[in-house]
Rosetta silent file (secondary structure, phi, psi, omega in degrees, C-alpha in Angstrom):
SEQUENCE: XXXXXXXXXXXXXXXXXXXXXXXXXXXXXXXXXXXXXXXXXXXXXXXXXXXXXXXXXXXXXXXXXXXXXXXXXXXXXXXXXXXXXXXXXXXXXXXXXXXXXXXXXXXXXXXXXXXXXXXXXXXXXXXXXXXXXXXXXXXXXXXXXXXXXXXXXXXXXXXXXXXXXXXXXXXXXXXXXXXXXXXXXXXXXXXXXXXXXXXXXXXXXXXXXXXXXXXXXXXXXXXXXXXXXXXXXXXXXXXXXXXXXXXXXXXXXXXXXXXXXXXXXXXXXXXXXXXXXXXXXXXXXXXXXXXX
SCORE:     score description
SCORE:     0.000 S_00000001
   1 L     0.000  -17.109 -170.698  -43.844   49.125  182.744 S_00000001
   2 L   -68.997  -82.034  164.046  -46.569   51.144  184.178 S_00000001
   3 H   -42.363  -12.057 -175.268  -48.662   48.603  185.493 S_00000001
   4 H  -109.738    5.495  175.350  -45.806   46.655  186.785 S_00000001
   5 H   -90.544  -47.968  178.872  -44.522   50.117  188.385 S_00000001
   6 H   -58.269  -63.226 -165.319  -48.282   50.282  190.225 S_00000001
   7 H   -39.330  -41.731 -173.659  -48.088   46.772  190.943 S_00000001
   8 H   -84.406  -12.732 -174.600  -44.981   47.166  193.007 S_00000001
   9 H   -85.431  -23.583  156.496  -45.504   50.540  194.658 S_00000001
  10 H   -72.284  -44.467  137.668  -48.770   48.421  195.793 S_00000001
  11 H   -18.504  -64.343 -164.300  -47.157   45.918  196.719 S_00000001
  12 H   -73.578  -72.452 -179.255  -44.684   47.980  198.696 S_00000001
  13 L   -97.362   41.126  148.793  -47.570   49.370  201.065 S_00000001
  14 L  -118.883   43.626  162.085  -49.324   46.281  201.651 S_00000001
  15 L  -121.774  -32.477  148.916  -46.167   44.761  202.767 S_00000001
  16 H   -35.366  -71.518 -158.253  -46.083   47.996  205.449 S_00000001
  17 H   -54.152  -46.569 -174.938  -49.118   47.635  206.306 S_00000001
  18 H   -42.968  -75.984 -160.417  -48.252   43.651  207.041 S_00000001
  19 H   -53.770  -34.132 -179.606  -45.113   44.663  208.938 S_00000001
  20 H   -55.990  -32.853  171.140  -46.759   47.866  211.265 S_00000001
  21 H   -54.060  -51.984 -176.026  -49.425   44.877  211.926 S_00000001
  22 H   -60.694  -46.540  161.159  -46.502   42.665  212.892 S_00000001
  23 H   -42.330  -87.875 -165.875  -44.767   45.470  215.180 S_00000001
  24 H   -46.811  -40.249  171.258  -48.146   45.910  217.236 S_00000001
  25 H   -29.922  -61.589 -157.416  -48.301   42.311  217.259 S_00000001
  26 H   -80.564  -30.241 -168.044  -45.010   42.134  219.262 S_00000001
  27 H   -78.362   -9.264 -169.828  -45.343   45.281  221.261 S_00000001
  28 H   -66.899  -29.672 -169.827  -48.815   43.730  222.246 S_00000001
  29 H   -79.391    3.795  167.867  -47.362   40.468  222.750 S_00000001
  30 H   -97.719  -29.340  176.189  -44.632   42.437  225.473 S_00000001
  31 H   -65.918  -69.288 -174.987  -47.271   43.932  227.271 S_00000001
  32 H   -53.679  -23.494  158.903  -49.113   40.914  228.024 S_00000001
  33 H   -61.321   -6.233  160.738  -45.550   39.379  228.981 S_00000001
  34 H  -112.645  -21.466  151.305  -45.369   41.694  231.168 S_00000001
  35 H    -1.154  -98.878  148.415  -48.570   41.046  232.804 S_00000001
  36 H    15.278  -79.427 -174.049  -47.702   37.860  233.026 S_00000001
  37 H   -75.108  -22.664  177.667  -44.400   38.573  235.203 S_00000001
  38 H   -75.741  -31.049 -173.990  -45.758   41.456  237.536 S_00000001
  39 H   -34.357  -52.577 -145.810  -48.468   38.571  238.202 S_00000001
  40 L   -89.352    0.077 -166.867  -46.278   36.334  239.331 S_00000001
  41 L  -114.343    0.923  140.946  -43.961   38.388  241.355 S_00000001
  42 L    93.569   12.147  168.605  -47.030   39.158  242.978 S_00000001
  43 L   -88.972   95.753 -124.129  -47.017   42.736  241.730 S_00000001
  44 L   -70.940  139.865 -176.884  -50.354   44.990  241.249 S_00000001
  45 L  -104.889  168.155 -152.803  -50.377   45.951  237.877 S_00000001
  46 L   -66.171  117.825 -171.236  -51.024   49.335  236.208 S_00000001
  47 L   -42.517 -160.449 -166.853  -54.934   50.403  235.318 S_00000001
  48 H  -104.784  -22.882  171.207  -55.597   50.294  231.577 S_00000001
  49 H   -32.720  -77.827  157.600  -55.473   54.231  232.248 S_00000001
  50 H   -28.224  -84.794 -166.278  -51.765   54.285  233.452 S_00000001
  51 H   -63.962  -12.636  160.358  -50.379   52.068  230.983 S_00000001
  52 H   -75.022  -46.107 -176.614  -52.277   54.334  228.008 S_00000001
  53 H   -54.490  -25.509 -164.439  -50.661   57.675  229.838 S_00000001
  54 L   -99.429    0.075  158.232  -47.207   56.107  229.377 S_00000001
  55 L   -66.269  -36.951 -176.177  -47.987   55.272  225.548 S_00000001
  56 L   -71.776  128.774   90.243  -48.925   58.585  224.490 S_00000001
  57 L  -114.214  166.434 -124.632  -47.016   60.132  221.833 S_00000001
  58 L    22.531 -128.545 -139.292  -47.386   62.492  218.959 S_00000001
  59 H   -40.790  -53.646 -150.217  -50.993   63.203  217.634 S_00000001
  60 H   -60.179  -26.651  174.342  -52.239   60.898  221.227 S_00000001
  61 H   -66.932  -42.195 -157.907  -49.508   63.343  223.393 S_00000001
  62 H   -62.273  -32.953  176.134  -50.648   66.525  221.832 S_00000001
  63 H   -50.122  -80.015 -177.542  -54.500   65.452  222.509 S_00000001
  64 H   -24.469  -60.360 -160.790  -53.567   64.677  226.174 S_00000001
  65 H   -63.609  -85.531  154.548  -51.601   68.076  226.287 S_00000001
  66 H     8.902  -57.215  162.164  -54.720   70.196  224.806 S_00000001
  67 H   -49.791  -42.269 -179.079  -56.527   68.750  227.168 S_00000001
  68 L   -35.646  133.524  173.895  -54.294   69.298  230.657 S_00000001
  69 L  -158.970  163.259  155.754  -56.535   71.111  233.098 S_00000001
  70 L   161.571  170.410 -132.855  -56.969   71.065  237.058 S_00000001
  71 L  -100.247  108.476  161.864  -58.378   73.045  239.656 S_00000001
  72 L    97.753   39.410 -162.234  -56.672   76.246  242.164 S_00000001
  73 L   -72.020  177.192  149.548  -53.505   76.624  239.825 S_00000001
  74 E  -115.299  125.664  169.636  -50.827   79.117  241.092 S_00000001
  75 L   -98.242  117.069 -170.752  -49.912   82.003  239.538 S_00000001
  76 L   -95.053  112.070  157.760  -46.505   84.330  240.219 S_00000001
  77 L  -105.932  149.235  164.375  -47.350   87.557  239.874 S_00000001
  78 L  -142.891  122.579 -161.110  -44.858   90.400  240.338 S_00000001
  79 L   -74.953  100.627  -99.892  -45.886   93.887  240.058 S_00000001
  80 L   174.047  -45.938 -113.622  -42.231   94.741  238.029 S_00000001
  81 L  -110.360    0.710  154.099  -43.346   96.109  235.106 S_00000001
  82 L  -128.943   20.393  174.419  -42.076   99.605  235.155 S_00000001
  83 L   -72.283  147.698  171.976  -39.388   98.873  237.794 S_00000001
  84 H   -53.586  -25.130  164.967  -35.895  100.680  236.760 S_00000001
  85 H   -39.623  -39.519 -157.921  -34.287   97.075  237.281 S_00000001
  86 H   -62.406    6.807 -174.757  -35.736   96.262  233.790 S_00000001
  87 H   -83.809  -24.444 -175.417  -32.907   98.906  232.586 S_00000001
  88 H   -89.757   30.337 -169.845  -30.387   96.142  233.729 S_00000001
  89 L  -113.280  120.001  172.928  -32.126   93.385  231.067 S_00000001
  90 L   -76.003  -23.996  141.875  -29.118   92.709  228.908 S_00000001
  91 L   -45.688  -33.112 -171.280  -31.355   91.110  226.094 S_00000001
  92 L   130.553  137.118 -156.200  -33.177   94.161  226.472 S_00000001
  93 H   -76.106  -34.518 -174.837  -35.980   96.244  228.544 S_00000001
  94 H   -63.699  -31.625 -148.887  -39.220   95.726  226.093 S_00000001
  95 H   -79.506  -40.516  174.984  -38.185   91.949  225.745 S_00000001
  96 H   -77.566  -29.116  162.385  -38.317   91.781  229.565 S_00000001
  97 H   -47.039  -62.169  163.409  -41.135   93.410  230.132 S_00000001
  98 H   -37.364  -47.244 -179.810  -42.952   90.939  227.762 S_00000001
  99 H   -71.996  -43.424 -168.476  -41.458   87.691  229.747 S_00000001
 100 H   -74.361   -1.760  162.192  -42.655   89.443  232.906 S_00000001
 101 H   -86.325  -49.201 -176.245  -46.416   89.753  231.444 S_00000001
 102 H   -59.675  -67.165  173.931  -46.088   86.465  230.114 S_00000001
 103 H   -26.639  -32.283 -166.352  -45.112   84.737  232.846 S_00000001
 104 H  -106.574   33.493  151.363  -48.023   85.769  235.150 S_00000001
 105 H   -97.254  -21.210 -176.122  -50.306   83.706  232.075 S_00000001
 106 L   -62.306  147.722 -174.108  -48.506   80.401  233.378 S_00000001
 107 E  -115.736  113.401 -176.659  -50.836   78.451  235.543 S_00000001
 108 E  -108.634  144.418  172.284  -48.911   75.846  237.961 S_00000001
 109 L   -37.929  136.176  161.478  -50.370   72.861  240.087 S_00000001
 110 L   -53.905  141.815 -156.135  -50.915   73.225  243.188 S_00000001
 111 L   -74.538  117.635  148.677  -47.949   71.496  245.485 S_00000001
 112 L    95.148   21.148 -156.164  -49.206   67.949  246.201 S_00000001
 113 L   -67.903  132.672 -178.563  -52.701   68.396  243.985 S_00000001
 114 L   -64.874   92.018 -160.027  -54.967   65.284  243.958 S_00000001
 115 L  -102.827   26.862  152.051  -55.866   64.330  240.673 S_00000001
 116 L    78.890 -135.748  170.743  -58.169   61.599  241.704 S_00000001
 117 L  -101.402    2.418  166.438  -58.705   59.258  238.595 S_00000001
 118 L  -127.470  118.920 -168.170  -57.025   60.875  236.328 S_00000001
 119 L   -81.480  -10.807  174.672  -54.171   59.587  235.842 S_00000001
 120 H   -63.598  -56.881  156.726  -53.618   60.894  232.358 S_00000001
 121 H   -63.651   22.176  146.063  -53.670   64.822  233.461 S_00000001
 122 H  -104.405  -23.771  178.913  -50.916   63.450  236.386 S_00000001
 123 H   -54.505  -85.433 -173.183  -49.134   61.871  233.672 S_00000001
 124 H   -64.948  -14.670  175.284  -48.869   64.789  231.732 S_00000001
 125 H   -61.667  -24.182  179.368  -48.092   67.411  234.707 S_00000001
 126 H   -61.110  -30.066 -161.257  -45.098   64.414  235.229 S_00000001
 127 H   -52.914  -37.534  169.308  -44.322   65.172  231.675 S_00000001
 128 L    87.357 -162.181  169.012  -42.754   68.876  232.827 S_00000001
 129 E  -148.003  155.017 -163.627  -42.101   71.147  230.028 S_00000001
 130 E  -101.718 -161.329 -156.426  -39.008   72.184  228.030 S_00000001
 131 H   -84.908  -68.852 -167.297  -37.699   75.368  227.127 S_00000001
 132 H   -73.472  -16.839  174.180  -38.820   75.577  223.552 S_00000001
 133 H   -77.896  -30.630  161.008  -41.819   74.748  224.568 S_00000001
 134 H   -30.442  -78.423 -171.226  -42.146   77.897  226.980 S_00000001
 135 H   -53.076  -42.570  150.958  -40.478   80.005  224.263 S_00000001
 136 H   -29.527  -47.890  169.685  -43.270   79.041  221.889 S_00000001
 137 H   -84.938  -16.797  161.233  -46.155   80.017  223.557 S_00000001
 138 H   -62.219  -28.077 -169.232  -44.198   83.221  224.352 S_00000001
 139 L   -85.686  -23.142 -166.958  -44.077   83.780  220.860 S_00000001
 140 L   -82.315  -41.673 -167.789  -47.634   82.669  219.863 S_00000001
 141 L   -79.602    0.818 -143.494  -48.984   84.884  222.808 S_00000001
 142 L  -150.223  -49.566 -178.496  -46.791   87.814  222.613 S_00000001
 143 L   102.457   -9.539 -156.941  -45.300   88.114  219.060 S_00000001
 144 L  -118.048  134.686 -156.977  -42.435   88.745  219.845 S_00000001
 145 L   -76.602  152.276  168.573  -38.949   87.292  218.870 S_00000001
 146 L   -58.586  102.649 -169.785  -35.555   87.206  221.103 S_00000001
 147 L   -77.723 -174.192 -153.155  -32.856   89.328  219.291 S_00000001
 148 L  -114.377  110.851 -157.438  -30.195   88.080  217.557 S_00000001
 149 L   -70.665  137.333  160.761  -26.483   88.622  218.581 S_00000001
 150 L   -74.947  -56.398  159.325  -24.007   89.661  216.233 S_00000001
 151 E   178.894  169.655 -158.006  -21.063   89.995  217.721 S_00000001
 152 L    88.166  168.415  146.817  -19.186   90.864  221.003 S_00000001
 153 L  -153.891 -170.217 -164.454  -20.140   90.439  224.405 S_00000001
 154 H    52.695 -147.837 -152.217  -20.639   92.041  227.742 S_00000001
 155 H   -77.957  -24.580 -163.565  -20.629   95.909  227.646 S_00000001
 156 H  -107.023  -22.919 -161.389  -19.506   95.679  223.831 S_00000001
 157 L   -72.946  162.891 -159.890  -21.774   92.754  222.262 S_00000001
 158 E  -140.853  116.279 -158.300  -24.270   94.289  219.357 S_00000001
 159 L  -103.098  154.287  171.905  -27.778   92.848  219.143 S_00000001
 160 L  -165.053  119.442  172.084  -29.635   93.090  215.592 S_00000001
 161 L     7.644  178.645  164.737  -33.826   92.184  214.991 S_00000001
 162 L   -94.352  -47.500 -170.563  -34.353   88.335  214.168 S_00000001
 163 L   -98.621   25.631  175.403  -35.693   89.498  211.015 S_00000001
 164 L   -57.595  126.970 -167.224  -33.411   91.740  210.354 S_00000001
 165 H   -69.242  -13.388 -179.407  -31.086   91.790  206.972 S_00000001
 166 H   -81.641   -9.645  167.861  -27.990   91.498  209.004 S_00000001
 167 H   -96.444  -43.409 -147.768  -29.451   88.344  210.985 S_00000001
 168 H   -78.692  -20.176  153.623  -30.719   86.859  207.412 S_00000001
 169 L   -82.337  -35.069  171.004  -26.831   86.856  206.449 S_00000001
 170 L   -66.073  161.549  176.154  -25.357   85.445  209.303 S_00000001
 171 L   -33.469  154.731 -155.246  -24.966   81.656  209.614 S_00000001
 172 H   -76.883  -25.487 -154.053  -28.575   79.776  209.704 S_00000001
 173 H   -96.369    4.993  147.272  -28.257   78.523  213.207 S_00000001
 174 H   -49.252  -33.852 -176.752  -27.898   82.175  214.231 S_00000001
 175 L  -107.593  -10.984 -175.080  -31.658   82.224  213.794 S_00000001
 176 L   -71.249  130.726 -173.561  -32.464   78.885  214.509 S_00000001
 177 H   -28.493  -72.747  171.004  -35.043   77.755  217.087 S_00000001
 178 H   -16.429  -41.026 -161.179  -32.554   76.175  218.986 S_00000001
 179 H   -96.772  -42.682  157.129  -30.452   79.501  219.401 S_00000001
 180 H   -16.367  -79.744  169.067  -33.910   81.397  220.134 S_00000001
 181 H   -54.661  -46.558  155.594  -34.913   79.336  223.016 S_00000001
 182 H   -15.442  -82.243 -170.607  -30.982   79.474  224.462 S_00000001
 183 H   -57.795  -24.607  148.763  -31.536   83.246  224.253 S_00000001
 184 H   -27.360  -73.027 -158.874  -35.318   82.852  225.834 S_00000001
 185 H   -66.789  -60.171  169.501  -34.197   80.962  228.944 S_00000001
 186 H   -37.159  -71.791 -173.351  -31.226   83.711  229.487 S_00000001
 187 H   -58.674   -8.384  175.309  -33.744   86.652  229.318 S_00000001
 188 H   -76.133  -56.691 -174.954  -36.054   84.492  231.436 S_00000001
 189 H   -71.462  -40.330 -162.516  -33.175   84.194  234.227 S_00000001
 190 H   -67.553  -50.398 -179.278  -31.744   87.735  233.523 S_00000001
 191 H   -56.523  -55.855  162.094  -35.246   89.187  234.128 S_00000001
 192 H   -31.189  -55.113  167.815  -35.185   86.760  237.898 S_00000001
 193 H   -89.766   18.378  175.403  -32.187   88.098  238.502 S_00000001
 194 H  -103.660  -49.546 -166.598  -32.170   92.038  238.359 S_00000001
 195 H   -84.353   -1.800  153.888  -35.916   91.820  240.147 S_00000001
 196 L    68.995   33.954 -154.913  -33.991   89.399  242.648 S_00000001
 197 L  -142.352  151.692  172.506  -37.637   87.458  242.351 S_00000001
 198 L  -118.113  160.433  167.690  -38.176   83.932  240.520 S_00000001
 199 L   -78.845  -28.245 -168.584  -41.283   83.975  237.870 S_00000001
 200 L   -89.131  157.611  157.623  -41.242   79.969  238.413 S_00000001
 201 L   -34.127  154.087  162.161  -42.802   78.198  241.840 S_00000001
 202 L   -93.210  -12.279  179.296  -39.768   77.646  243.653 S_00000001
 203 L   -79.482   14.387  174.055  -40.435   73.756  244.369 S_00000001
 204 L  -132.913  150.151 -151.752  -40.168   72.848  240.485 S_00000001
 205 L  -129.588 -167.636  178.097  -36.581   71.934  239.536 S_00000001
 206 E   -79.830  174.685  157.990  -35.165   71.033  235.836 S_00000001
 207 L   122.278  168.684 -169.669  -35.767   67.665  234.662 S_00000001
 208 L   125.835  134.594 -156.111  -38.685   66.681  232.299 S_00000001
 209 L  -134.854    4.145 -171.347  -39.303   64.477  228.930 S_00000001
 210 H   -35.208  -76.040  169.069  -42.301   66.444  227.609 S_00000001
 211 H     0.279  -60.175  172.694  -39.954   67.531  224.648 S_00000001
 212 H   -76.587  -18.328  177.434  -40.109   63.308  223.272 S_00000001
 213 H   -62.416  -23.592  175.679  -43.260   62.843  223.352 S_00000001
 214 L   -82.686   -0.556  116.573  -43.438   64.913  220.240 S_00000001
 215 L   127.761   43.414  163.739  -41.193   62.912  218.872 S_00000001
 216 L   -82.003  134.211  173.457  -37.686   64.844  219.707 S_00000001
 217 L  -121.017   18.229  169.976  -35.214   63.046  220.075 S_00000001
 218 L   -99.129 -156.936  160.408  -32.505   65.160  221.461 S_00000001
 219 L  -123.335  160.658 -148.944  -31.785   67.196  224.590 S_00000001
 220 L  -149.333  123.479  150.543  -33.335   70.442  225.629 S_00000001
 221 L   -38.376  141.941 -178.098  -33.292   72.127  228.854 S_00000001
 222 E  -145.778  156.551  147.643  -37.025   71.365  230.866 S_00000001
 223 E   -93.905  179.368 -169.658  -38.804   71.696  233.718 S_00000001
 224 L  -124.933   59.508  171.674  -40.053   68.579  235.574 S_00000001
 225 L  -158.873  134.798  170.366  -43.673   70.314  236.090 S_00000001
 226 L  -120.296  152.960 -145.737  -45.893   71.395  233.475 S_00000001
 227 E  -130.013  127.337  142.373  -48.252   74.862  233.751 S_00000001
 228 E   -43.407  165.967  132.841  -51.523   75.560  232.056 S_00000001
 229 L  -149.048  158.537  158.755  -50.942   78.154  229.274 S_00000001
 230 L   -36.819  122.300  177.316  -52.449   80.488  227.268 S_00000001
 231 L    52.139   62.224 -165.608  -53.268   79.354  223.729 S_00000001
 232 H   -60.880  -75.667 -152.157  -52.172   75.782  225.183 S_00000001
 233 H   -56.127  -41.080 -175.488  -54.015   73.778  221.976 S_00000001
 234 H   -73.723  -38.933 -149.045  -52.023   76.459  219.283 S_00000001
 235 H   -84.070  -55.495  171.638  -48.655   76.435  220.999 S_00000001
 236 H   -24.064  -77.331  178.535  -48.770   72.289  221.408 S_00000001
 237 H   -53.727  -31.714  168.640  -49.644   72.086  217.517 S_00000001
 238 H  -107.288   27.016 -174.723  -47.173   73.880  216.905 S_00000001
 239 H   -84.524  -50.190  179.918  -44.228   72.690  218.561 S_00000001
 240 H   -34.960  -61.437 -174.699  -45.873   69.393  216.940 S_00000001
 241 H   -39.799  -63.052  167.675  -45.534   70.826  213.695 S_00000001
 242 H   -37.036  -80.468 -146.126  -41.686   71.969  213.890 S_00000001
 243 H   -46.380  -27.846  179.107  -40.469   68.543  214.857 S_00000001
 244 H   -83.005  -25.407 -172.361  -42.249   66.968  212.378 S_00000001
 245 H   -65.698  -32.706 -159.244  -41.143   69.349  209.967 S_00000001
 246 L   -70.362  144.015 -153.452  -37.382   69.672  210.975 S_00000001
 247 L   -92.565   -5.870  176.612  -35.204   67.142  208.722 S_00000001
 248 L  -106.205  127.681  157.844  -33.083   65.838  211.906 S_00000001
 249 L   -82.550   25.109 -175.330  -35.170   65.147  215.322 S_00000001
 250 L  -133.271   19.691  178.728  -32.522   65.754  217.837 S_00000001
 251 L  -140.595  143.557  135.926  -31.708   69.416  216.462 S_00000001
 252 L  -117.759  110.992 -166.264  -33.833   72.419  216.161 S_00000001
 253 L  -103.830  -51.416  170.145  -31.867   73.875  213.270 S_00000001
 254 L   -10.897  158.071  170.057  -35.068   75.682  211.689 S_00000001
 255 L  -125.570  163.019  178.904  -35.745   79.215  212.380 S_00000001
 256 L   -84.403   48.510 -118.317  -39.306   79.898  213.399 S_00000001
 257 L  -117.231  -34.710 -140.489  -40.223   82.385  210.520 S_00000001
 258 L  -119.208   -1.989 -160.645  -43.595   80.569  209.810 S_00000001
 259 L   -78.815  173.398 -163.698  -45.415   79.956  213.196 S_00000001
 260 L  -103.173  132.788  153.618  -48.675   81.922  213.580 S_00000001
 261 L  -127.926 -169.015 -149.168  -48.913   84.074  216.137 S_00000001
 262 L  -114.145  -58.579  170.736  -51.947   85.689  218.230 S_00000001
 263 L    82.804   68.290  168.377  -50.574   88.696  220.255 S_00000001
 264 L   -56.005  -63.979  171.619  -52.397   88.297  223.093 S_00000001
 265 L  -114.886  175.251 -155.149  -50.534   90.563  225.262 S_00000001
 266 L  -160.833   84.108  160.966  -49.386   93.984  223.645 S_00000001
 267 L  -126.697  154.586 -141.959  -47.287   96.580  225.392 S_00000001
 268 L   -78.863  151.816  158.573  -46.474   99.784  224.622 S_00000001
 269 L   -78.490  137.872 -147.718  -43.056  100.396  223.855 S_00000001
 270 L  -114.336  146.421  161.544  -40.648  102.030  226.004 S_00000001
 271 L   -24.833  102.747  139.466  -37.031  103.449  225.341 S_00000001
 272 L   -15.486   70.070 -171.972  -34.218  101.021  224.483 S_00000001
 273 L   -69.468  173.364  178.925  -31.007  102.135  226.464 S_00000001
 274 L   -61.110  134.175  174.164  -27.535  100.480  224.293 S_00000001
 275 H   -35.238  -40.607 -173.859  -26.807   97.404  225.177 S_00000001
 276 H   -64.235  -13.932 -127.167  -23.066   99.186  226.977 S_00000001
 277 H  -119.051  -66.519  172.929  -25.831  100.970  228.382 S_00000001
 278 H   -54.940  -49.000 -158.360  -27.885   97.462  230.181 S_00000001
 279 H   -86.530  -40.275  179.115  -24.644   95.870  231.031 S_00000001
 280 H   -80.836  -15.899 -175.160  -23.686   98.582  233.389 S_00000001
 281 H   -86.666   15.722  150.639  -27.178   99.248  235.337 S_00000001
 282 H   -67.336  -84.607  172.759  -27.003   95.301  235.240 S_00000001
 283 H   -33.447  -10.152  152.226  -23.813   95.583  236.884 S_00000001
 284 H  -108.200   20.469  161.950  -24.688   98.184  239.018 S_00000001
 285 H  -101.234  -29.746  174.425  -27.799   96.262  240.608 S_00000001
 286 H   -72.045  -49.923 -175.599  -25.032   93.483  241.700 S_00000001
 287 H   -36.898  -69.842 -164.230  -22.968   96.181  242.847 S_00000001
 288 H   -66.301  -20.158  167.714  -25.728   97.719  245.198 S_00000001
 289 H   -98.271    8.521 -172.868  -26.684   94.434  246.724 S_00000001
 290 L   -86.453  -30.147 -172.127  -23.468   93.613  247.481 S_00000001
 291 L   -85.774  133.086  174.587  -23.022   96.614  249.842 S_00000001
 292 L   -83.805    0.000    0.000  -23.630   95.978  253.072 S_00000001
């Protein structure tokens, strides 16, 4: 029974092995079929370059992304970082202060930048970047987690640590990447709008597929430009990691409990007013621009 248990589990992955042969067979035999048809329709066909950029994914995206470089980036700085807006960050004033430190690590292309022959680093700047991936490298670079709501909202809602025991009872997807990055991209906007300033270029819009190459298969807010960052090669693996780890690919139901982070930037911490506290000098920054 043994041997005829080996035999078949051997069996079993040379009969893989056949079919993954048999796969490449066919997508090779679609490529050259398409050859074939731009040929004839008199249509110049892609370098061998090109048609490898539009191939990469998993380990071969993550290489490419590790890699991403070019020349003259742009950088938004905004000297912010002890204005009294940040009293009006409804997520919180330390949390904004960190995205407004962070931010001025992103590196963006230059508007119309020539990348020559390589088309792989235009490829991936097409690729954009999503949301979790932003919120990753905030986290790898910075340490620091989004908190987690409890209950209420507006003037009344009640915030509690991520790792808190009162987050580690509520429901899982309270904690869950997914609901992280949500609450990212709000404190990302919330910080734009009290300093009345954007962190991103304004000429890059949503839109972006970065997110599948890693072999997600849902949707994710993105942008449809991608930025150097800081601890590029760490944040990449580990966005890599999640996806493969997560038992669905079109959810990130996980919470991020395990990623490593570096803590890059560090700033000291400043008084916390109450959330009832946030919501009105938020509300009284609309107020004051409002007046003529």
């Amino acid at each position: 029974m043994r041997d005829l248990s080996t035999s078949m589990v051997s069996k079993s992955m040379e009969e893989k092995q056949r079919l993954k042969e048999v796969f490449k067979y066919l997508i090779d035999l679609n490529q050259e079929h398409k050859k074939v048809v731009s040929t004839k329709k008199n249509i110049p066909i892609p370098s061998q370059e090109v048609r490898a950029s539009r191939n990469l994914m998993c380990d071969d995206a993550v290489m490419a992304m590790n890699a991403y470089t070019f020349l003259d980036g742009r950088i938004i700085k905004v000297d912010s970082l002890d204005s009294t807006a940040l009293q009006g960050s409804l997520q919180g004033v330390n949390l904004a202060r960190y995205i407004l430190t962070w931010a001025e690590t992103l590196e963006w292309p230059p508007v119309d930048f020539d990348w020559g022959e390589n088309e792989i680093g235009k490829a991936v700047m097409s690729w954009g970047v999503s949301w979790f991936e932003l919120f990753m490298n905030f986290l790898i670079v910075t340490g620091q987690y989004c908190p987690v709501r409890v209950a209420g909202s507006l003037d009344q809602v009640q915030y509690t640590s991520c790792f808190s025991e009162t987050a580690r009872i509520l429901p899982s997807d309270k904690r869950s990447a997914m609901s992280q990055c949500t609450a990212f991209q709000s404190a990302f906007r919330c910080v734009e709008s009290i300093l009345g300033t954007k962190l991103i270029p304004s000429d890059i819009g949503k839109g972006g597929k970065s997110i599948h190459r890693f072999g997600f298969t849902g949707q994710i807010a993105s942008l449809n430009v991608r930025p150097m960052m800081l601890r590029q090669r760490e944040t990449n693996e580990a966005v890599f990691h999640y996806i493969k780890t997560v038992p669905t690919k079109n959810k990130l139901r996980l919470p991020l409990d395990r990623v490593q982070t570096f803590r890059d930037i560090v700033l000291e911490v400043v008084p916390e007013p109450s959330p009832e506290k946030r919501f009105k000098n938020y509300k009284m920054i609309y107020k004051r621009r409002c007046q003529p």
